[in-house]
C-alpha positions in Angstrom: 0.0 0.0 0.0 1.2 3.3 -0.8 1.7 5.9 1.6 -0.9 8.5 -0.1 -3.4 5.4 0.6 -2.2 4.9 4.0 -2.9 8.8 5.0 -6.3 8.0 2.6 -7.2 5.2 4.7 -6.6 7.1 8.0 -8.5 10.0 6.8 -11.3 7.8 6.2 -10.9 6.5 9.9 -11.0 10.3 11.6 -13.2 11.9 9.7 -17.1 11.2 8.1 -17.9 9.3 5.4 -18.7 11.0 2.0 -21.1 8.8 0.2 -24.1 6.9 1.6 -24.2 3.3 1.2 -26.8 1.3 0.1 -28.8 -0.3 2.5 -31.2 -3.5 2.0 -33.8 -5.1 4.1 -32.9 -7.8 6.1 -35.7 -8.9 7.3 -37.0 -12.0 7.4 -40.2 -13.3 7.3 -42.2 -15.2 9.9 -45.3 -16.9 9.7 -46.3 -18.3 12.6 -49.7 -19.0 15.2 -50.9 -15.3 16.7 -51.8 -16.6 19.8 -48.0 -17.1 20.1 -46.7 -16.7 24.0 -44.7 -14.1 24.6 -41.6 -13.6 27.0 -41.2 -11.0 29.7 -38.5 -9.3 27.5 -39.7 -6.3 25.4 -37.6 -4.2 23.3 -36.9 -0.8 22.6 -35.5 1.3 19.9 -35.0 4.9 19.3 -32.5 6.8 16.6 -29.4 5.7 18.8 -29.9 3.1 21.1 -31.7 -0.8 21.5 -32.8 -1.6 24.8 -34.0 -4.7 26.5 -35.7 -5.1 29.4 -37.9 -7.2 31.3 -39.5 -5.0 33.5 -42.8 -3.2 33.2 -43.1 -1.1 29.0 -43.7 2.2 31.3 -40.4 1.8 32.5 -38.5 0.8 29.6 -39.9 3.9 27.3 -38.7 6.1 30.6 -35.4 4.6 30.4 -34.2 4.9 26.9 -36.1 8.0 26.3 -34.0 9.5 29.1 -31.0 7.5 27.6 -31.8 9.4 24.3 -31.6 12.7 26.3 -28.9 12.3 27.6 -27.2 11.3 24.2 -28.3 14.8 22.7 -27.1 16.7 26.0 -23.5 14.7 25.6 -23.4 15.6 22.0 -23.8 19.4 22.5 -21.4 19.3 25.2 -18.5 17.5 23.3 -19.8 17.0 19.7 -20.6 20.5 19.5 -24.3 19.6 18.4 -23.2 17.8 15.6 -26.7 15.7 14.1 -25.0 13.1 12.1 -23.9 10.1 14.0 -22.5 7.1 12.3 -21.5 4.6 15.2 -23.3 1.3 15.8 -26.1 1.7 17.8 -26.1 0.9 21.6 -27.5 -2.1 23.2 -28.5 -1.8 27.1 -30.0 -4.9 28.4 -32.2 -4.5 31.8 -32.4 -7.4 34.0 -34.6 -7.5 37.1 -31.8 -10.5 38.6 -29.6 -8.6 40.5 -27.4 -11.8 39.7 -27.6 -11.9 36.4 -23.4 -11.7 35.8 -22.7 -14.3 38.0 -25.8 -16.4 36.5 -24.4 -16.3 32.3 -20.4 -15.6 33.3 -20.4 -12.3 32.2 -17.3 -10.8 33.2 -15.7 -7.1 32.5 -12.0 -7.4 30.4 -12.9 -4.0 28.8 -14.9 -1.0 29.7 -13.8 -1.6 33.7 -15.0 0.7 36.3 -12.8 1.7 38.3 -11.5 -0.6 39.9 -14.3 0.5 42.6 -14.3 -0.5 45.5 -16.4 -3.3 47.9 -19.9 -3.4 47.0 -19.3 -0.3 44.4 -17.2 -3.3 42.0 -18.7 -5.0 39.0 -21.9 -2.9 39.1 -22.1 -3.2 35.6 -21.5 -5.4 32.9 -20.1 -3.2 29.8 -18.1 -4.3 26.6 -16.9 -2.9 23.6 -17.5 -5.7 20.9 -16.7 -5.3 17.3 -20.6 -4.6 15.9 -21.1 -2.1 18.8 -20.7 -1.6 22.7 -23.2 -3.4 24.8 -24.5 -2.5 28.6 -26.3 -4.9 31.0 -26.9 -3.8 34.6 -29.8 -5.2 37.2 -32.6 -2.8 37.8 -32.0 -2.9 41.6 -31.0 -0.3 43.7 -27.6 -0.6 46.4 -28.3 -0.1 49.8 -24.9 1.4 51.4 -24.6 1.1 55.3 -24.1 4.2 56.9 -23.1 3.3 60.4 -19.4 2.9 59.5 -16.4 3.1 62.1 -15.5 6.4 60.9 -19.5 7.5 61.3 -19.2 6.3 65.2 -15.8 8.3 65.6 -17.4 11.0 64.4 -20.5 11.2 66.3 -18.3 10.8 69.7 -16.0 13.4 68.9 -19.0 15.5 68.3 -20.9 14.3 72.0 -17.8 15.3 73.3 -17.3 18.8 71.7 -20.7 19.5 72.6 -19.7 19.0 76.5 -21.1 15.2 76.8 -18.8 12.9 79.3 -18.7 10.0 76.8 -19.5 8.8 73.3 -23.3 8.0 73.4 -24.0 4.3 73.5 -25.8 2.8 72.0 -24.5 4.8 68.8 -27.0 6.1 66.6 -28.5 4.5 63.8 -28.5 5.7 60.7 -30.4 4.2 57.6 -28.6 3.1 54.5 -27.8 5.7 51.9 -29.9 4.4 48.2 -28.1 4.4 45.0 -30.4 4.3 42.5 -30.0 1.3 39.4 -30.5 4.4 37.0 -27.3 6.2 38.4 -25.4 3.3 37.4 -26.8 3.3 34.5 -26.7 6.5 33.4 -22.7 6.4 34.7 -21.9 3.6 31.9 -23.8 5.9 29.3 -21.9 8.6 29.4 -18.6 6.6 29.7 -19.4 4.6 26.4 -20.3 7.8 25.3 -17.1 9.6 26.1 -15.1 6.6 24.6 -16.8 6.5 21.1 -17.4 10.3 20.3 -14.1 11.3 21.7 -11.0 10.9 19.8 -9.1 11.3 23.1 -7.1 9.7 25.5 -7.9 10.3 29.3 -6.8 8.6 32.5 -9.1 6.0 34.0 -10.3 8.2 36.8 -11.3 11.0 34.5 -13.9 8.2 32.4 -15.2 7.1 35.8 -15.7 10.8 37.1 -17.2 11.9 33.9 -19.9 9.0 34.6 -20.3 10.1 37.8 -21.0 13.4 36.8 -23.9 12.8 34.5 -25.4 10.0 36.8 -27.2 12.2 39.2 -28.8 13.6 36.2 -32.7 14.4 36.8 -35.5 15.1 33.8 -38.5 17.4 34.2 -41.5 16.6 32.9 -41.1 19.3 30.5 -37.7 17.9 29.2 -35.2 20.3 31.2 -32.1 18.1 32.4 -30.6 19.0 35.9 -27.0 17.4 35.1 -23.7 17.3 37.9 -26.0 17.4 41.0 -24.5 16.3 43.9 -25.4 12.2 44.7 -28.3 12.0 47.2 -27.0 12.0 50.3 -23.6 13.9 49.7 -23.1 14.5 52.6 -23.8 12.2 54.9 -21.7 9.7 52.3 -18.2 11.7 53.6 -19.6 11.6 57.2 -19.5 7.5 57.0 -16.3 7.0 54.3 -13.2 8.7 54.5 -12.6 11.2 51.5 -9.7 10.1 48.8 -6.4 12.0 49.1 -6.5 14.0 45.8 -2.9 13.7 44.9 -3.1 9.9 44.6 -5.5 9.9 42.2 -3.9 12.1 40.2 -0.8 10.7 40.2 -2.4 7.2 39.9 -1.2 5.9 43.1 -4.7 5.3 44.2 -4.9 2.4 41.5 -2.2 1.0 43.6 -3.3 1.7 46.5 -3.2 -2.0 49.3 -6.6 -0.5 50.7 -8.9 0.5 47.8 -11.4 3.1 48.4 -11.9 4.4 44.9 -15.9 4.8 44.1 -18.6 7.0 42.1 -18.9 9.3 45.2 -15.5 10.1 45.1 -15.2 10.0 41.6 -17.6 12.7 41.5 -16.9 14.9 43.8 -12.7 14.9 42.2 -14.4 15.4 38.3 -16.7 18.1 40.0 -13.9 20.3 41.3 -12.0 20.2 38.1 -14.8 20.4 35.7 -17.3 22.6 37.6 -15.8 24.4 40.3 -14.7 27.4 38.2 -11.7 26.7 38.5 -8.9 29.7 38.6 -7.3 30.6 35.6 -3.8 29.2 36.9 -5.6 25.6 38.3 -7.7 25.2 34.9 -4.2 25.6 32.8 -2.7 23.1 34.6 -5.4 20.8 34.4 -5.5 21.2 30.9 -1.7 20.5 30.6 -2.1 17.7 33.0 -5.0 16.2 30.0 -2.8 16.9 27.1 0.5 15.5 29.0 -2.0 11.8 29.3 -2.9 12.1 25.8 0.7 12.2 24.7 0.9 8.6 26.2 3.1 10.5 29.6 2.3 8.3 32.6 -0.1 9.9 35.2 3.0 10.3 37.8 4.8 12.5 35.1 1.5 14.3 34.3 0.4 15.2 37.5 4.0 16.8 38.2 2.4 20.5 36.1 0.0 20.8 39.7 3.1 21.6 41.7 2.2 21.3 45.2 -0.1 18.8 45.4 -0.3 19.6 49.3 -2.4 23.0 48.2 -4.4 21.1 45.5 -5.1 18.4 48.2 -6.2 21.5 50.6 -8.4 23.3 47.9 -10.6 19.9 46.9 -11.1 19.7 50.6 -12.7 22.7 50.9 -14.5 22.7 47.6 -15.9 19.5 49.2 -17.8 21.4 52.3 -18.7 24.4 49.6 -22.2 25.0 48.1 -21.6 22.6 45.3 -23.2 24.0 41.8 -25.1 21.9 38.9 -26.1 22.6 35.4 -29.6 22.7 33.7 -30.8 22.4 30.3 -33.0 24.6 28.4 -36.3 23.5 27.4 -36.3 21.3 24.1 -37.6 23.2 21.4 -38.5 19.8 19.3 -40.6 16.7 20.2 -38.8 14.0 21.1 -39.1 10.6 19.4 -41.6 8.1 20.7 -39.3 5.0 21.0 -40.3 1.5 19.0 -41.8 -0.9 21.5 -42.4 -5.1 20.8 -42.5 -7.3 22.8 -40.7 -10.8 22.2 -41.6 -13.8 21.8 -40.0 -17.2 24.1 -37.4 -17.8 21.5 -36.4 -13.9 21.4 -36.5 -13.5 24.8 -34.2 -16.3 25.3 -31.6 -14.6 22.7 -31.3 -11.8 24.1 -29.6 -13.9 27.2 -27.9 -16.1 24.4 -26.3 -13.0 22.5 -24.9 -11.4 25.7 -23.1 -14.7 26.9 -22.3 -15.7 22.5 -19.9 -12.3 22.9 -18.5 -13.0 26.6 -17.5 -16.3 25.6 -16.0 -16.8 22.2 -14.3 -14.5 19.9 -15.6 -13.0 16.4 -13.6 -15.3 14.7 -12.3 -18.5 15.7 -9.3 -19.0 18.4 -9.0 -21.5 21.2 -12.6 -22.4 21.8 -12.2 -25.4 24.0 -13.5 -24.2 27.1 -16.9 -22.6 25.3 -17.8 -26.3 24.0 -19.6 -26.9 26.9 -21.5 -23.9 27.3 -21.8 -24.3 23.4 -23.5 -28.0 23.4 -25.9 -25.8 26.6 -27.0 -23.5 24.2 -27.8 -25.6 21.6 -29.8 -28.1 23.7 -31.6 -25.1 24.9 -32.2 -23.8 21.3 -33.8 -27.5 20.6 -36.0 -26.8 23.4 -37.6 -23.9 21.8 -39.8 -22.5 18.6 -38.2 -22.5 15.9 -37.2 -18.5 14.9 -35.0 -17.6 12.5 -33.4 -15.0 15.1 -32.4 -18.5 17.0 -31.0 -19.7 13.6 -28.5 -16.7 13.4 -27.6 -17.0 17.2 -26.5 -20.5 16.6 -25.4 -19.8 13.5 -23.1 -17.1 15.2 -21.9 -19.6 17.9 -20.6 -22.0 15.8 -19.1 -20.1 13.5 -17.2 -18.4 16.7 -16.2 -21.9 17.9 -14.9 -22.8 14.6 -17.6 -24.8 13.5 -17.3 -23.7 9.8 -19.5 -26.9 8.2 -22.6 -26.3 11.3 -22.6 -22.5 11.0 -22.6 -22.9 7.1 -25.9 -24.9 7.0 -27.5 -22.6 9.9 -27.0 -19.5 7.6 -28.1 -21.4 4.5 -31.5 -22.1 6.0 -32.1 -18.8 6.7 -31.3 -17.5 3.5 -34.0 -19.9 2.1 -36.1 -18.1 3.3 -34.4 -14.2 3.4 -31.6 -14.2 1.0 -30.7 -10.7 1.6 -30.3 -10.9 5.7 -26.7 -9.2 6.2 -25.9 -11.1 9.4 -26.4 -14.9 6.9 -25.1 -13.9 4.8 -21.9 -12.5 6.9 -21.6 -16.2 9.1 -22.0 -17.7 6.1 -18.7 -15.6 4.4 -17.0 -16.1 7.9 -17.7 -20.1 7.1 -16.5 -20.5 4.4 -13.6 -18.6 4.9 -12.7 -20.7 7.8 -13.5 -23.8 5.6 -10.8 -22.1 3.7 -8.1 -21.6 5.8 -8.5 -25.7 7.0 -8.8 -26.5 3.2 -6.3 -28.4 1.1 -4.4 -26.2 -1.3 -6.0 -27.6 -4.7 -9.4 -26.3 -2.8 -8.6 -23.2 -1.5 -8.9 -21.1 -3.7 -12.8 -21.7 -4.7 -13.5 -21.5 -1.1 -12.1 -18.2 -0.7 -13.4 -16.8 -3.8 -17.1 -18.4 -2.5 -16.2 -16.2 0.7 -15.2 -13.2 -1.2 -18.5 -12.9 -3.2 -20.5 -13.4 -0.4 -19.2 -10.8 1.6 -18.6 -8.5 -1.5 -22.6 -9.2 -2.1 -23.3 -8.1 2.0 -21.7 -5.0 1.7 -23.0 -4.2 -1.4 -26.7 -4.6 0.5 -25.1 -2.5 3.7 -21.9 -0.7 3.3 -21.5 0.3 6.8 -22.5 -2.9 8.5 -19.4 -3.8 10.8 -19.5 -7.3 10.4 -19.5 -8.4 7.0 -16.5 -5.3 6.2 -14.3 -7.0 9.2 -15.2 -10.2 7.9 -14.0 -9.5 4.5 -10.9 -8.0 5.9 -10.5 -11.6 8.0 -10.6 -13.6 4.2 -7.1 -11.8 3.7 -5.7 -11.8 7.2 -6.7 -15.1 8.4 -4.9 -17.1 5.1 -2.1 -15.2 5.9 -2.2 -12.6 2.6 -1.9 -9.5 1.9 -5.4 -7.7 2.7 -6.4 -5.4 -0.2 -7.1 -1.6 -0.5 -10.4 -2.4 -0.3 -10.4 -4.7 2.3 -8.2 -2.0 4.6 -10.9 0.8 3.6 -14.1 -1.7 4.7 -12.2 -1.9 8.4 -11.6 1.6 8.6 -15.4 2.0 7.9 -15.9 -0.8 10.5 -13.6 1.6 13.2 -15.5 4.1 12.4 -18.5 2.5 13.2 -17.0 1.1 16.1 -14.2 3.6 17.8 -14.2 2.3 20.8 -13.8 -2.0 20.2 -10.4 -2.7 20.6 -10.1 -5.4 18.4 -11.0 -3.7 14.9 -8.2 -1.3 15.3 -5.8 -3.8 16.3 -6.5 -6.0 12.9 -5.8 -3.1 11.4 -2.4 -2.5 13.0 -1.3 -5.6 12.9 -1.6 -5.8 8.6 -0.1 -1.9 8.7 2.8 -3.1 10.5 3.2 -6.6 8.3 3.0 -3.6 5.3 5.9 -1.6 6.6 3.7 1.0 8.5 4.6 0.4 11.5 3.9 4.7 12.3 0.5 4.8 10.5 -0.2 1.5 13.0 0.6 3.1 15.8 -1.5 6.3 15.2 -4.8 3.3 14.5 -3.8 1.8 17.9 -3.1 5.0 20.3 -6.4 4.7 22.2 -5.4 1.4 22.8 -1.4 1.4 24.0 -2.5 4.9 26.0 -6.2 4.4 26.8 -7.4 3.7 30.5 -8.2 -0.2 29.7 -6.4 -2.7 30.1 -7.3 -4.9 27.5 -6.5 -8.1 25.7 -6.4 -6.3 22.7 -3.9 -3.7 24.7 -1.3 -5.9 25.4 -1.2 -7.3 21.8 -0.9 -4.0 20.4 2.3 -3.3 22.7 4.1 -6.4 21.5 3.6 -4.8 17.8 6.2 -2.4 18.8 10.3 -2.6 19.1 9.8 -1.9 22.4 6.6 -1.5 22.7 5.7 -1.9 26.4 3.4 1.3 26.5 2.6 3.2 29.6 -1.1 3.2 30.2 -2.6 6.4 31.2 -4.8 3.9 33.8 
């Protein structure tokens, strides 16, 4: 590839596409008995976002209506208003178990919070997969026990202040301080938000505070959003935990820290100070240099080194903390807001949307070492038996067996659904991703009709959607995966696919990894800087390090 088409190709990853793409119908047609039963899942769909749910419909139109607000509030603050919007949408799944992570193995290796704290850990389940991020989180509320150690101190020292000859006992009770499910919720929003519409690299504690910030948000009835109120019970949260020391968090040493007491209330209160505290002109320059430094790649020690004293910065949060704390409100939307798309699903589709969660937790897009999925795999598709047929099941295990490497399975599962839609993308994608992989395990004399079999099929998918991630990573795969040099075309369809996708990790790093094999090992690097530099500490991370002479890359945590 030539350099002009190597700056081409990174143009086409940074900035919006120019042409539309056409799009075709991939629907597929189900005839069936109406008095069909129906699960307790219902889904929702509005211009940004899918979400799940299987609570009450009242509830679920609340939620990703306010979702939806809270997408056009994040856009105008670092979008600049900006209407067009080409990333994959969202998909937030609701679940009434507050166990549900434990239940299907769902475990964060991307997107992690944190690392909070006791009960404040794995709140949330969150991942950035490669046809768009996905949220789960359990519509139940945390109950935090206020009548801590440090509470009791306190209350004595007070007694005794106030002229008392000892600490009262019994101490006093104090009820537990609620966190509401939506908080958490609304926390993971605006970090997948942050991390897809931001080009930026920030330090992990800035992503958690920045979710912290627009988790207290509140909605009027008329619209108007109250956004970086204080958590309920502010206050009395400090009186019962022991504030964070500033300067370790800064630094990073909190991260490190043999006693962890990192969480969303102190999260908060640190992003408040630096974001809304009107900060003085001196404080706000070095805060900015102190961003800029972390999105240089400098480690957060280094970084935090332009705050000077960090005895004086320590001093100032602390008494920003016990200040009159300020929050930020909305005008009144001028335009109606869109009534959100409401179905509820049927046995078989509410079982999927379990099924697609755990599909992306436990295999990869495209087959590795899949040997401790084949039992989970032979659950699903027992459980699959079990139900009405549904094409939607057909793709799901479809899907799975492609993942698992299953090329001749996941071959005749997309076939029979192309019977009967011959134009549904994700088909006709597995089916490109089989025979690709029936490729790749293919003697030499039949390789080569194999591949070309792949080739047209995904050529034909992307002609039907041209910004579909899938089927363009997919195609990409039919070069990488045989070991050849992937095509100009090929390397524009995964910048697409970024683009769609900004935040997975493992798009950009496909694309690194052939830049580098092409003697572009710079241009990689620039693909791959969220990812050496980025607060996660991904899989994906440490494979893009060991692309480098060298290339042990400080995080910025």
């Amino acid at each position: 590839m030539s350099i002009g088409r190597c700056c081409a190709l990174l143009l086409c990853l940074l900035t919006p596409a120019l042409a539309q793409a056409q799009t075709g119908s991939s629907d597929i047609v189900v005839q069936g008995n109406g008095e069909e039963k129906k699960s307790d899942w219902r889904r929702a769909e509005t211009a940004h976002l899918i979400v799940y749910s299987d609570g009450s419909e009242s509830e679920l139109k609340r939620v990703i209506t306010n979702l939806e607000r809270l997408h056009g509030l994040l856009s105008r603050i670092y979008r600049g208003g900006a209407k067009t919007d080409e990333t994959a949408k969202l998909q937030v799944t609701l679940f009434g178990d507050g166990n549900f992570q434990d239940k299907l193995g769902l475990r964060n290796v991307r997107g992690i919070e944190g690392p909070y704290a006791g009960s404040f850990a794995e709140q949330r389940y969150y991942d950035m997969r490669e046809e768009g991020d996905v949220i789960a989180i359990a519509r139940k509320d945390q109950l935090l026990d206020m009548n801590t150690k440090r509470a009791e101190d306190l209350d004595c020292a007070d007694a005794l202040a106030e002229g008392a000859w000892d600490c009262p006992f019994p101490p006093p009770y104090f009820p537990p301080l609620v966190r509401r499910w939506d908080a958490v919720l609304y926390s993971a929003f605006a970090q997948h938000f942050l991390r897809t519409h931001t080009p930026d690299v920030f330090p992990r504690w800035y992503i958690d505070g920045v979710g912290a910030i627009f988790s207290t948000l509140l909605v009027r009835e008329n619209g108007v959003i109250d956004y970086a109120r204080a958590p309920d019970g502010y206050r009395a949260f400090y009186r019962a935990y022991q504030p964070i020391d500033v300067g370790d968090v800064v630094t990073g040493r909190y991260l490190d820290a043999p006693k962890n007491q990192w969480n969303p209330y102190q999260a908060w209160a640190i992003a408040h100070y630096f974001l809304f505290s009107n900060l003085k002109a001196e404080r706000s320059k070095q805060f900015r240099a102190y961003l800029a430094a972390i999105g240089r790649g400098r480690p957060m020690a280094e970084a935090a080194q332009v705050f000077g004293d960090l005895g004086k910065l320590r001093a100032d949060l602390t008494t920003y903390r016990g200040s009159v704390l300020a929050y930020a409100r909305t005008a009144k939307p001028l335009a109606r807001e869109e009534e959100p798309l409401v179905t509820r699903l049927s046995l078989t589709g509410g079982a999927m949307v379990e099924a697609r969660l755990q599909l992306g937790a436990r295999l990869a897009p495209f087959p590795t070492d899949t040997a401790a999925a084949e039992p989970w795999l032979s659950q699903l598709r027992g459980r699959l038996a079990t139900l009405p047929y549904e094409p939607e099941a057909m793709l799901v295990e479809a899907e799975a067996e492609c993942r698992a490497g299953h090329a001749d399975t996941c071959l005749t599962m997309a076939e029979r659904v192309l019977e009967k839609s011959p134009d549904d993308i994700r088909a006709l994608s597995w089916k490109g991703v089989a025979l690709t992989t029936q490729a790749v395990a293919a003697p030499a004399a039949e390789r080569a009709a194999l591949l070309a079999a792949a080739r047209k099929t995904l050529e034909r998918t992307i002609q039907l959607d041209g910004e579909a991630p899938l089927p363009l990573i997919a195609y990409f795969q039919s070069y990488a995966r045989l070991g050849e040099r992937v095509s100009d075309t090929a390397m524009r369809g995964l910048a697409i696919a970024i683009r769609a996708v900004p935040a997975a990790p493992a798009p950009r790093l496909y694309m690194a990894q052939e830049l580098v094999r092409q003697n572009h090992a710079d241009l990689a690097r620039q693909v791959v800087w969220p990812l050496l530099y980025g607060a996660d500490d991904t899989p994906e991370k440490r494979a893009a390090q060991a692309l480098f002479t060298g290339g042990s890359a400080t995080a910025a945590r």
